[in-house]
C-alpha positions as CSV (number, residue, x, y, z in Angstrom):
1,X,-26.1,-3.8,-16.3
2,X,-23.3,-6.3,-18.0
3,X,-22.7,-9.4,-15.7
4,X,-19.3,-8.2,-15.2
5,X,-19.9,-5.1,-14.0
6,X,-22.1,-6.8,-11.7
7,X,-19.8,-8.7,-10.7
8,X,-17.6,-6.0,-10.0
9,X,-20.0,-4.2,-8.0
10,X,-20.5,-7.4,-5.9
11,X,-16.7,-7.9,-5.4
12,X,-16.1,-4.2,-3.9
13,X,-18.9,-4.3,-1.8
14,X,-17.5,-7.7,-0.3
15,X,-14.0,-6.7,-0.2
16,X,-15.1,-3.3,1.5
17,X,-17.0,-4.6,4.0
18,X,-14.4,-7.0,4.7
19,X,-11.6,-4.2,4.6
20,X,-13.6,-1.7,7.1
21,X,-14.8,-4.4,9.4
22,X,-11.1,-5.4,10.5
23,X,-10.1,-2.0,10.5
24,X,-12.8,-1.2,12.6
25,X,-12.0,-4.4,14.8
26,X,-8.4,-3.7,15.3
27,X,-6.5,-6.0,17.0
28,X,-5.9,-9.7,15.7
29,X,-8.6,-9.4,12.9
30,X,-6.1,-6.5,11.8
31,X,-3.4,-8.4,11.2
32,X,-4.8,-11.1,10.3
33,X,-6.1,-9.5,7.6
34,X,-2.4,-7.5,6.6
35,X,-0.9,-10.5,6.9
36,X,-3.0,-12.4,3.7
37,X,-2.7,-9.0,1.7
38,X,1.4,-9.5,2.3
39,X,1.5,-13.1,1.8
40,X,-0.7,-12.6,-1.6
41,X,0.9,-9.2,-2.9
42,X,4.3,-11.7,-2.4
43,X,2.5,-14.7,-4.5
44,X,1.3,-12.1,-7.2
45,X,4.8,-10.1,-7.6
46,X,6.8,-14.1,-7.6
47,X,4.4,-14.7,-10.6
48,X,4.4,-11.4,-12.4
49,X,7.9,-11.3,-12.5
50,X,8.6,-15.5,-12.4
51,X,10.8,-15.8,-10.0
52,X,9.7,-19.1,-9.2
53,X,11.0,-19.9,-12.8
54,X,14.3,-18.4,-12.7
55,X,15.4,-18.9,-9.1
56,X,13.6,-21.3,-7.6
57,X,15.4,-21.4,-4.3
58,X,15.6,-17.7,-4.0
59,X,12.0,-17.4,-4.3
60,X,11.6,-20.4,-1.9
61,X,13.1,-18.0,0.8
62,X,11.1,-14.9,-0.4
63,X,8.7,-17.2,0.6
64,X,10.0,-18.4,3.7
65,X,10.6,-14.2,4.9
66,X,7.5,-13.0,3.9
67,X,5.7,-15.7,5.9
68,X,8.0,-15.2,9.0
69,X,7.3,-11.6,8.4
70,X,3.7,-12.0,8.5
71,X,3.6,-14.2,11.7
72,X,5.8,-11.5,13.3
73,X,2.8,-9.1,12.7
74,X,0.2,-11.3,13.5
75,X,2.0,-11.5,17.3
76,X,2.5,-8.1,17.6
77,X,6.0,-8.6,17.1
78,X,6.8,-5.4,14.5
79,X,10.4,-4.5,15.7
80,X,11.6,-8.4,14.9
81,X,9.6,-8.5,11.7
82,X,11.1,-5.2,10.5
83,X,14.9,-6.5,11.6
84,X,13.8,-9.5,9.5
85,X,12.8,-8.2,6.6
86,X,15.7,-5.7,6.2
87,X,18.1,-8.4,6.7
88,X,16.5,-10.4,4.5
89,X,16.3,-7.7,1.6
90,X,20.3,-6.9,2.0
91,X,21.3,-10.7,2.1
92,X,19.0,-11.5,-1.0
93,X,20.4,-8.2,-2.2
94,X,24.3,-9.4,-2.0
95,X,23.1,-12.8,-3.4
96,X,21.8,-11.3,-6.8
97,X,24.4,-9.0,-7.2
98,X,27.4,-11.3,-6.6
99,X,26.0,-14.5,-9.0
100,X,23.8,-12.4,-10.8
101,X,20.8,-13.3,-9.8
102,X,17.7,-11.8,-10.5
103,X,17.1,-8.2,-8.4
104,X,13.1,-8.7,-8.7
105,X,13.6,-11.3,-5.1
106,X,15.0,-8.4,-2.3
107,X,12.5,-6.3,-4.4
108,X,9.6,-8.7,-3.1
109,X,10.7,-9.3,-0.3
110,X,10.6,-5.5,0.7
111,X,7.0,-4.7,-1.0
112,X,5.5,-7.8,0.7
113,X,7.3,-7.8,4.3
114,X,6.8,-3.8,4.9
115,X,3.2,-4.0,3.7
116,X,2.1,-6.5,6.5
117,X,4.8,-4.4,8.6
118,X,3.1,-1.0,7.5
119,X,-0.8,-1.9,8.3
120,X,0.0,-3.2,11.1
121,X,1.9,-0.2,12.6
122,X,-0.4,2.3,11.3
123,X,-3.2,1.0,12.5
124,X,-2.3,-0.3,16.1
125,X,-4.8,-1.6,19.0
126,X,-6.4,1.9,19.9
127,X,-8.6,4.5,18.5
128,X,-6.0,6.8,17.4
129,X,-4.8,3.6,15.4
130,X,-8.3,3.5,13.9
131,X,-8.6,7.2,12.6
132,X,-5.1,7.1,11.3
133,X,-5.6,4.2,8.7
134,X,-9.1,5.5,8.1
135,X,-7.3,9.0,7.2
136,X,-5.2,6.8,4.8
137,X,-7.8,5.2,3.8
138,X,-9.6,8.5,2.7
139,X,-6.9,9.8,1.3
140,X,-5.8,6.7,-0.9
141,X,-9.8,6.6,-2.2
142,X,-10.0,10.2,-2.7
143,X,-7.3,10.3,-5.0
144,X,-7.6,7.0,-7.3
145,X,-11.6,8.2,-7.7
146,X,-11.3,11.9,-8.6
147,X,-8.4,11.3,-10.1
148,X,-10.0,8.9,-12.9
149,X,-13.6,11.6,-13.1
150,X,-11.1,14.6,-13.5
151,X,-8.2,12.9,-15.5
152,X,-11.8,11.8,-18.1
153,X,-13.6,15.5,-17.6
154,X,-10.5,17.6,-18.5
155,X,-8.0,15.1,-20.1
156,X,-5.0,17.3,-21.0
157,X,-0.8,16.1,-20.9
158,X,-0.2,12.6,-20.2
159,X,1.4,12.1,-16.7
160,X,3.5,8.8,-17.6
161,X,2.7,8.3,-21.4
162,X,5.0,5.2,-21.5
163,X,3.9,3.6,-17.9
164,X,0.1,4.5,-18.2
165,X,-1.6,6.0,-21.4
166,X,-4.3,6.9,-19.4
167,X,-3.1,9.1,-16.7
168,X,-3.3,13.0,-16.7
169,X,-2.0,15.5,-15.1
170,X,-5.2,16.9,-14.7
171,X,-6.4,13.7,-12.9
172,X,-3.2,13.9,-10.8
173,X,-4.0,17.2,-9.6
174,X,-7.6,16.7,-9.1
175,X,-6.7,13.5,-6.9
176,X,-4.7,14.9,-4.8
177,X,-6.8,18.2,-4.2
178,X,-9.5,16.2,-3.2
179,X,-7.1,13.7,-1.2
180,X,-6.2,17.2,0.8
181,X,-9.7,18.2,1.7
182,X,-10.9,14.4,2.4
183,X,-8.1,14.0,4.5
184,X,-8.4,16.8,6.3
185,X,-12.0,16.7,6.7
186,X,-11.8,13.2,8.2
187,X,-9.4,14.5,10.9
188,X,-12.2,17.3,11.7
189,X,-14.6,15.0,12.3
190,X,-12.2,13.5,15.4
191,X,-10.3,16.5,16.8
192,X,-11.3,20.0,17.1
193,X,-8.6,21.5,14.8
194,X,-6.8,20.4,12.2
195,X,-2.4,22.2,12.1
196,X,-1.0,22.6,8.4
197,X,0.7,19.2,9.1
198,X,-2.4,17.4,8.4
199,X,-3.1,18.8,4.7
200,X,0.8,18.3,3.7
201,X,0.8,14.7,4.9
202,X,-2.4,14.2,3.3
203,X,-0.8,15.3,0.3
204,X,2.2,13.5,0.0
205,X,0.5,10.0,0.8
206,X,-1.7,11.0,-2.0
207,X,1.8,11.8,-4.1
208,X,3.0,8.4,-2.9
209,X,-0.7,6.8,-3.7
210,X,-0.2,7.7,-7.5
211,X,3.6,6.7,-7.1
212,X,2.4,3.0,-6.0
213,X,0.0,2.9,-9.1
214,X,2.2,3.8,-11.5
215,X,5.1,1.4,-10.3
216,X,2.4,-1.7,-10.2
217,X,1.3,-0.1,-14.0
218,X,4.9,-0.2,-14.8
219,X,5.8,-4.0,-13.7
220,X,2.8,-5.2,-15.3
221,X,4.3,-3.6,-18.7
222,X,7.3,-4.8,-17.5
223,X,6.6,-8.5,-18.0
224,X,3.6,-8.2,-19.9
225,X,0.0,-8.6,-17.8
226,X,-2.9,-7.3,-17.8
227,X,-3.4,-7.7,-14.1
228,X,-1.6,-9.0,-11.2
229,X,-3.4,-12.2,-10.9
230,X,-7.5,-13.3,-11.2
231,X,-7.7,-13.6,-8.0
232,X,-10.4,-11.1,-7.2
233,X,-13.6,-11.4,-9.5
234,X,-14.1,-8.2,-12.0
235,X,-11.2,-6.5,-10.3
236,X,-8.2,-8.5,-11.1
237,X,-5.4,-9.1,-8.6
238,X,-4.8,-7.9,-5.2
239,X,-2.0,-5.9,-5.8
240,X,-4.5,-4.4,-9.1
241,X,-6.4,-3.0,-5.6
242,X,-3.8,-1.7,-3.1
243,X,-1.0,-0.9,-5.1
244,X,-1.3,2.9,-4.2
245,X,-2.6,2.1,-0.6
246,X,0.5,0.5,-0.1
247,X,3.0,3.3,-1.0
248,X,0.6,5.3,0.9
249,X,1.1,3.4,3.9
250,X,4.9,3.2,3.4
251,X,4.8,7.4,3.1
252,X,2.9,7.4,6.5
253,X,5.1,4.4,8.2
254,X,8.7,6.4,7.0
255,X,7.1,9.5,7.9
256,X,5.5,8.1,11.2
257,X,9.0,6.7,12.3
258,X,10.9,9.8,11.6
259,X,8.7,12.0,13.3
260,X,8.9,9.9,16.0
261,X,12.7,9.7,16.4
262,X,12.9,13.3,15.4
263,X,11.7,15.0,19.2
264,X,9.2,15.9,21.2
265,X,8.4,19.1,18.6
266,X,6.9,16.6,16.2
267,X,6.8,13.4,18.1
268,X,2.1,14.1,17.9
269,X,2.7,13.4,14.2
270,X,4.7,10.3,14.2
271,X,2.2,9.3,16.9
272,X,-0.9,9.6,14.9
273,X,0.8,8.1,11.5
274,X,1.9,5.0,13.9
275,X,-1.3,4.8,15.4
276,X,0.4,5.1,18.6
């Protein structure tokens, strides 16, 4: 075994542990933990795209949003860290587009403030909390690893040629089969039966899962990295390592909310998305 796989092997372990040992804990060591991802998926994207270079100030209060965001979360204080994030990303918004400034800023601000903003909600201070981000969890894993064995076994049509050489359609399809049944299965294991909501949500955050990897694939070509940042030994940069998990969990907070404000008919499914 080379070192660096080794050292990749080590890495995951660590960060999985680390990953399902918050989840499991809920609570403060939750957010805690959402609140670092945000704060370090907002240093990577100001780098990637170098905003600190070309608008220093605006990135200054990317910075200043995303943390306030993040301490928002970390005091259970969602509805003011949403209201402050959207605010943010329409005044940043007006401010690049009126002295033409660069767009990649509200961008940043939106990824980084709605992923804190998104973990947090979905995975809440109960048990249903817990098996909802574990059924993200499941479904965002099941798709990135049978997506990369069935994209190699069968190969086929390119899915994004210009964004990703390597992605199939094959490997599309076979990730989000299995994202279906490992979803699903996951819910079996916690309630008696599982309604055809479950297998359609499961598939579009798997959808949304290989959405977030392309985009992340597509920025890096962008500005020209190989990965988001060093940051994580043998794996690259966090973003490298949630990018789909983050789509994913935007698909399930959307989703959540809408069910949620849609009625009592489907109010069960915004509950379990929200973790509430």
């Amino acid at each position: 075994m080379s070192t660096e796989l080794r050292l990749r092997i080590i890495s995951g372990i660590v960060m999985a542990v680390v990953v399902l040992a918050a989840t499991w804990a809920g609570g403060m060591p939750f957010r805690l933990l959402s609140a670092a991802i945000a704060l370090l998926v907002y240093y990577e994207w100001s780098t990637i795209t170098r905003l600190a270079e070309i608008d220093f100030r605006g990135n200054a209060f990317g910075w200043a949003v995303t943390a306030a965001a993040c301490a928002m979360t970390v005091f259970a204080e969602p509805e003011a860290a949403f209201v402050t994030v959207c605010a943010a990303v329409i005044v940043s918004l007006l401010h690049a587009l009126s002295f033409k400034r660069s767009l990649w800023l509200p961008g940043g601000i939106a990824y980084a403030g709605l992923t804190a903003l998104s973990l947090t909600a979905i995975r809440a201070d109960d048990a249903t909390g817990l098996i909802a981000m574990l059924f993200v969890f499941a479904v965002v894993w099941s798709t990135d690893i049978l997506a990369y064995f069935v994209g190699r076994a069968i190969g086929g049509p390119k899915l994004a040629p210009s964004i990703s050489p390597g992605k199939t359609w094959s490997g599309a399809i076979g990730g989000t089969a299995s994202a279906i049944l490992a979803g699903s299965a996951l819910y079996l294991c916690f309630f008696p039966a599982t309604g055809w909501w479950i297998p359609l949500i499961a598939l579009v955050l798997s959808v949304f899962s290989q959405v977030g990897d392309l985009f992340e694939s597509f920025l890096k070509r962008r500005f020209g990295v190989k990965d988001s940042s060093k940051l994580i030994p043998g794996h690259g940069g966090v973003m490298d390592r949630v990018d789909g998990l983050v789509f994913a969990c935007f698909a399930a907070f959307l989703l959540g909310t809408a069910a949620t404000v849609a009625g009592p008919s489907v109010a069960s499914t915004g509950a379990f998305l929200l973790g509430l």
